[in-house]
C-alpha positions in Angstrom: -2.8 -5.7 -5.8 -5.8 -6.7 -4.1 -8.7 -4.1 -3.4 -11.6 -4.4 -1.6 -14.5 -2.0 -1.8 -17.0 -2.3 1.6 -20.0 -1.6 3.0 -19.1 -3.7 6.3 -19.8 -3.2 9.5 -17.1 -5.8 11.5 -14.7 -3.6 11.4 -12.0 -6.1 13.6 -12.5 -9.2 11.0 -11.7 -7.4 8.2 -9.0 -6.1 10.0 -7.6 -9.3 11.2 -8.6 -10.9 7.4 -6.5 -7.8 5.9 -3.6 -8.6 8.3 -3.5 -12.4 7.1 -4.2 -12.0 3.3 -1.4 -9.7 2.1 1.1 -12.6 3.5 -1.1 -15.4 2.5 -1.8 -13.9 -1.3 1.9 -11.8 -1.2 0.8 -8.8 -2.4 -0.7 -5.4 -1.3 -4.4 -5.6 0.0 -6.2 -2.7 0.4 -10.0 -2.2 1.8 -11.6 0.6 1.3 -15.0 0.5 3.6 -17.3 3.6 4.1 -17.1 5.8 6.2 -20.6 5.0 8.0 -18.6 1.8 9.5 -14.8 3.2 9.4 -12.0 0.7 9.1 -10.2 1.1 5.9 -6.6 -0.1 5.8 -3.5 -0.5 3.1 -1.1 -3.3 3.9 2.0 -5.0 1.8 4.2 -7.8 2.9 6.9 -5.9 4.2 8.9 -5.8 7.7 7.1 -4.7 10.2 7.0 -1.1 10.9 6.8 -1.0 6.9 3.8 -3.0 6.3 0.7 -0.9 7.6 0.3 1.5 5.2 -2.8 3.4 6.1 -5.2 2.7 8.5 -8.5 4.9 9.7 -10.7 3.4 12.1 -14.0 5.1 13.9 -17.4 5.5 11.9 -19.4 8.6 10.7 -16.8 10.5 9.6 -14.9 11.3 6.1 -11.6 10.4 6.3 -9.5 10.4 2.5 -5.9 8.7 2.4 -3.5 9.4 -0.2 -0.4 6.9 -0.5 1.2 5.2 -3.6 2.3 1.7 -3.7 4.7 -0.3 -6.3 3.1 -3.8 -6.4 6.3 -4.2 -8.6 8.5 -6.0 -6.0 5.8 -8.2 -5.9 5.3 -9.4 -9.5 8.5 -11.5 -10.1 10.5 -13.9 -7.6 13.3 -12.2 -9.2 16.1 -10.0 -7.3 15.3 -6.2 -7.4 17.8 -4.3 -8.8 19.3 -1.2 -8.0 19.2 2.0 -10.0 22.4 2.9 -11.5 24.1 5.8 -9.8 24.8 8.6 -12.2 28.2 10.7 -12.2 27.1 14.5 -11.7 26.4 16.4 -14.9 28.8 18.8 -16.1 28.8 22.3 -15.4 26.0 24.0 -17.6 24.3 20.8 -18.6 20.3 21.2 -19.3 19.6 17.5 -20.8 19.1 16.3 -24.6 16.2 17.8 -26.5 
């Protein structure tokens, strides 16, 4: 994961630099730029209506954004694999101490 801690006032070329580097590096980018200047924004290489994470624009105000992100998928060229589906538990089962 790439993060980027700001004090910039461009907003838009971050922006567009954001949009380009999380394809170009294949990983999630995240800039985090003070609130003076707004324009922090979380993206991942994902399809489209999954990549834009979080995104705040305007200046002078506080704005906090909570979100989690596996960079997992993005550390080996392997195949994700699935979880295993569990049968259901029997009747009156609490777990193994």
């Amino acid at each position: 994961m790439f993060l980027v801690a700001a004090l910039n006032q461009d907003v838009q070329t971050f922006d567009n630099m954001v949009a380009a580097l999380h394809f170009h590096m294949y990983q999630p980018v995240v800039l985090a730029n003070s609130g003076e200047f707004g324009g922090s924004t979380a993206q991942v290489p994902l399809p489209k209506h999954e990549r834009l994470v979080a995104h705040i624009h305007g200046n002078n105000q506080v704005a906090v954004s909570v979100f989690e992100l596996d960079p997992a998928p993005f550390k080996s060229t392997k195949p994700a694999r699935a979880p295993k589906q569990l049968k259901t538990a029997p009747a009156g089962y609490k777990g193994r101490p």
